[in-house]
N, C-alpha and C positions, 0 to 999 in steps of 0.2 A: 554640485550636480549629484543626483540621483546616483549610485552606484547598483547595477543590478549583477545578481549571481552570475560568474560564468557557465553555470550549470544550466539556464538560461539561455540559449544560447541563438536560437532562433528571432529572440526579440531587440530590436534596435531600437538607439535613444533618441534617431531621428525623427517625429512627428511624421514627415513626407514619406518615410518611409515605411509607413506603418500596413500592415496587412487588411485593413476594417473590418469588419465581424467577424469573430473568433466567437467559437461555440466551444462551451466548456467544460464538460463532463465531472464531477465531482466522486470521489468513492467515497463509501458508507464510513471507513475507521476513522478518517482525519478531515473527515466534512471542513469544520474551519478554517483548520491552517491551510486546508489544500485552496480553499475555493481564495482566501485573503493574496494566496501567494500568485494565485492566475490571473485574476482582475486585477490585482496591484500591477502587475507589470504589463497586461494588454492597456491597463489605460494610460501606463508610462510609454507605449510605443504608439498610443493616439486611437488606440482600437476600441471598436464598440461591440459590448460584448453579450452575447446568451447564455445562462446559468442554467447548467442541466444536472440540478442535486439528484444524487442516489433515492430511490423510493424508500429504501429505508431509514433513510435521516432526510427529511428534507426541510424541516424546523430550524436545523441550523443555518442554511441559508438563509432562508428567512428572519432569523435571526439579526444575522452579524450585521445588518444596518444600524441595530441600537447599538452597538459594539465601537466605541470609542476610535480603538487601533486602525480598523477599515477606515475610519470619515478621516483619520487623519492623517495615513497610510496613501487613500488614495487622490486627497486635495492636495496632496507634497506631489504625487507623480506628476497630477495634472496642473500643476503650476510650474512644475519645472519642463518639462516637456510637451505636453499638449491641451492648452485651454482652448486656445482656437482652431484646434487640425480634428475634432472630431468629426465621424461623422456620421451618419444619421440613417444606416441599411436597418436596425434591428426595429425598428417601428414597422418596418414594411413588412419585414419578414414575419414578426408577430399578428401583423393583421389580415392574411391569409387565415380563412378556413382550416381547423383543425381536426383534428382524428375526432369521432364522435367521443364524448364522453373523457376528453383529453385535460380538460381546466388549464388550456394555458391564458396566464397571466403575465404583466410583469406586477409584480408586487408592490402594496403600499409604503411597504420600507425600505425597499429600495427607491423608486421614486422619493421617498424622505431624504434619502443618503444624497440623489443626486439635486433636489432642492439644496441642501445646506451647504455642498460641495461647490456647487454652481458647475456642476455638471448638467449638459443639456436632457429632457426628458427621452427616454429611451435607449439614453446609451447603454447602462448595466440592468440587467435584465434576469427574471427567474421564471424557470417552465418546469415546475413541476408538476409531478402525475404518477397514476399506481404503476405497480409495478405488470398490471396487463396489458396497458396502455404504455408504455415503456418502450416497446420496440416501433410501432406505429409512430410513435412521438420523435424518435430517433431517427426515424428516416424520415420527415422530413423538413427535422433542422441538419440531417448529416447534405441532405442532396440537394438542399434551396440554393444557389448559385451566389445568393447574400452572402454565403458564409464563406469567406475565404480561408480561414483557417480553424482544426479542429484539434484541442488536447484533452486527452484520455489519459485516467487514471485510471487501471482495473485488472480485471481478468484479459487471458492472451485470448481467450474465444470471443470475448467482446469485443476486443480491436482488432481481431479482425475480421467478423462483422464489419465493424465502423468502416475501416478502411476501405473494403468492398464498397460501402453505399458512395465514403469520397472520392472512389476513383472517375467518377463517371465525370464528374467537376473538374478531376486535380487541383483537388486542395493541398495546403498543407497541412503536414499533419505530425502531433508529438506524440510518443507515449509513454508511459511507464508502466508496462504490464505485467505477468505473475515471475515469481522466482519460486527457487525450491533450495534456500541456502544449505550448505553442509557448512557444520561444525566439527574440526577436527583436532582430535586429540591425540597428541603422540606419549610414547613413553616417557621420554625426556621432560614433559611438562609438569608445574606445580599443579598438582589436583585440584586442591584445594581452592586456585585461581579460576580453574576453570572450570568447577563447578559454579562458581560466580558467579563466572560470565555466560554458562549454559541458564542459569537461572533468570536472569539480567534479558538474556536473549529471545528465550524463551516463551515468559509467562508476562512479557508487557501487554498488556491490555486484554490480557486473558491467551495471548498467541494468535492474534489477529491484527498483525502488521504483516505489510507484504515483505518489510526485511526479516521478520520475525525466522530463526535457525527453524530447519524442517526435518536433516537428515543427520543425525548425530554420529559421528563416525570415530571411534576408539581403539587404539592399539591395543592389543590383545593385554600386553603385560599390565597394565593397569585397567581393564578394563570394569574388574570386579569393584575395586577399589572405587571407579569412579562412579559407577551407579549407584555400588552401595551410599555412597556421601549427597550423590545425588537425590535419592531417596530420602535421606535423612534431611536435606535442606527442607524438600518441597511438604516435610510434614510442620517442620518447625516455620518456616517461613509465607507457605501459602495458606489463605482463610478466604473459600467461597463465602459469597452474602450478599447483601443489596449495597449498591454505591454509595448510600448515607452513613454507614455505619465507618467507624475511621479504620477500625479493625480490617474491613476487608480490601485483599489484595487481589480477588478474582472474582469477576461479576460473569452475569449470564452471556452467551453469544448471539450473536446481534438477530436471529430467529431459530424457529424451528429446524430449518433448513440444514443451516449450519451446524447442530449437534447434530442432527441424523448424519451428515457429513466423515463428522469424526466418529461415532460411534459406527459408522462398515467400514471404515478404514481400521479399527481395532479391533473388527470381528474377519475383517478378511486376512488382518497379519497372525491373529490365534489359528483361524482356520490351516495356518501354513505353518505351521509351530512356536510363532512368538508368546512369549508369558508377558503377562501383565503381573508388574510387579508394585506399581502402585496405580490404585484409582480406578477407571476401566467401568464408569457406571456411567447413563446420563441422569440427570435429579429431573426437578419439577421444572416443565416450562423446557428452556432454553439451556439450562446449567448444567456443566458438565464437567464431572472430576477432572482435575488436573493429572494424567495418566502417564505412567513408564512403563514403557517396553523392550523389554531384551530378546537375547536371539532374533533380533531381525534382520532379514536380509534385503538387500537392494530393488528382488523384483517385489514385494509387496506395495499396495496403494501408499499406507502412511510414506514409502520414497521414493513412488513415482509422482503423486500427485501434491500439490499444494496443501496443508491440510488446514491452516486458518482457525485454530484451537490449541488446546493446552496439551497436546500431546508430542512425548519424547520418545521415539522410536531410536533404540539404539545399536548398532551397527556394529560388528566387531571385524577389522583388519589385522593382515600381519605386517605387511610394508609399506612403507612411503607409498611406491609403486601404483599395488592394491587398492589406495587411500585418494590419490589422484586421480586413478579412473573410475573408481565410485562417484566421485565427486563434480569430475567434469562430462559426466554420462545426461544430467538431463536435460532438455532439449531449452529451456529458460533460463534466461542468467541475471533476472534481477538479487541481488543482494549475496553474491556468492564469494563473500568475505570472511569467511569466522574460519580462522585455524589457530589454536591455544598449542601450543609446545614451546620447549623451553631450550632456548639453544644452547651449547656444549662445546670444549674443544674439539669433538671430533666432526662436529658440523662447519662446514665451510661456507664461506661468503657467496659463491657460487650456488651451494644448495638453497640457500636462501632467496634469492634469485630466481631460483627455478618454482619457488612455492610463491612468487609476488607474480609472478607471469600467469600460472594457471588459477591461484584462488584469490587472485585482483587485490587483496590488503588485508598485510598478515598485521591479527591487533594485538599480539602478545609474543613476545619473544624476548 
């Protein structure tokens, strides 16, 4: 039998008890694996589903039909669990009237996926649309009564939107929306390590994960110590350029939108006294130096706001204390894991305890 994540946690392996249409929201960074992991497991609980790709990737969906993993991914769920329990809301729902100028479809390759899967016609399903058309589109796959269940991957302003449009229904509903991780580094810890892991953290996918570290946060006594090293990694180690080339390890951010983003988040922490110490320019297009900043402080944007780019704003503390309630100060708590310090005899079992309670898993010790 099928074993699905406990993380998972809303979906059962009963057929009968399957929720039927689930509408599916996909975000732009992990198009794929996000959308593979949703429909994989709606249709292992019998569920017929709507595919609501990001505007700005929405190829990938369309896509992953020709994509081996999905046809075989999701003819495993639905032979173990529900070949016969599907069932049949999302043709209806799709065949209403849509926003003017909306293009919804279900797509030729998925209908291919569900020909060869022997999945019935309509169950997996793709509506995509611009990004003007976007909110129009959204209310009214969020409030069609078809849809009994809705998961959201995104921004916190979006879902709660989303949820406003579900409540009128009571649906159910998942989400996984923004975080604003702190990276904490104490005196005690190997530099060296945790410049690593700040790099590691950092600069995947250009700094456009939603676990991606946001709020860098360093004891004083090493503090100099660890920028400096920090700066020295991101010259030797990072290389802006197009994604063909093997050399490169930082490509453009996913629009315009998104530099303009970070570049007033680094003009509003200079405007308050932070230096820019590396980087600190937007280029051509969408691409944007991989940027460090010092003297920063808590109330500036780069550490209230999400920032979804290659920027390290870093933070200097004196205490544990200090370090704790910088950290557990913002109001989102996806991904609020990263503390690097290196424990000691004078560090007890107890304190350690006390840093797995508030910054949820300590990954270096």
């Amino acid at each position: 039998m099928l074993s699905l994540s406990p993380k998972v946690q809303n979906v059962k392996s009963d057929p009968s008890e399957n929720v039927n249409a689930r509408l599916v929201f996909s975000q732009w960074n992990f198009p794929s694996a996000m959308i593979t992991r949703k429909v994989g497991a709606a249709l292992a609980a019998g569920c017929t589903v709507v595919v609501k790709p990001a505007e700005d990737t929405p190829l990938s969906a369309l896509a992953l039909a020709k994509v081996n993993f999905l046809f075989w991914f999701s003819w495993f769920c639905l032979c173990c669990f529900c070949s016969h329990q599907i069932s049949h809301q999302c043709p209806q729902i799709l065949s209403r009237d849509p926003p003017e100028g909306a293009h919804f479809y279900a797509t030729s390759c998925f209908l291919q996926l569900a020909e060869q899967a022997g999945i019935p016609p309509g169950v997996v399903n793709v509506v995509p649309c611009s990004r003007e058309k976007t909110p129009s589109v959204g209310q009214v796959l969020c409030t069609d009564p078809l849809v009994a269940k809705i998961s959201f991957t995104g921004s916190t302003a979006t879902g709660k939107v989303l949820l406003r449009m579900a409540a009128d229904t009571v649906k159910r509903v998942s989400m996984e929306l923004g975080g604003n991780a702190p990276f904490i580094v104490f005196d005690s810890a190997d530099v060296d390590s945790a410049v690593g892991g700040a790099m590691a953290s950092k600069f995947r996918n250009s700094g456009q994960t939603c676990v991606c570290s946001n709020r860098f946060l360093v004891q004083s006594g090493i503090y100099d110590c660890f920028v400096d090293k920090l700066g020295r990694a991101m010259d030797t180690e990072l290389r802006l350029g197009h994604g063909s080339d093997p050399n490169t390890t930082q490509g453009p951010l996913i629009n315009t939108r998104a530099a303009e983003k970070v570049l007033h988040q680094i003009s509003d922490a200079v405007s308050q006294g932070a230096k820019v110490l590396k980087g600190g320019n937007r280029l051509d297009g969408s691409f944007m130096e991989p940027t460090l900043l010092t003297n920063v402080t808590a109330d500036m944007l780069c550490t209230t706001e999400e920032t979804f780019g290659p920027l390290v704003p870093v933070i200097r503390f004196e205490t544990e204390e200090e370090a704790l309630a910088v950290a557990n100060a913002a109001n989102v708590g996806l991904a609020g894991e990263n503390a690097w310090f290196l424990w000691d005899s004078s560090r007890s079992a107890e304190t350690e305890l006390i840093y797995h309670f508030f910054i949820n898993q300590i990954l270096s010790h």
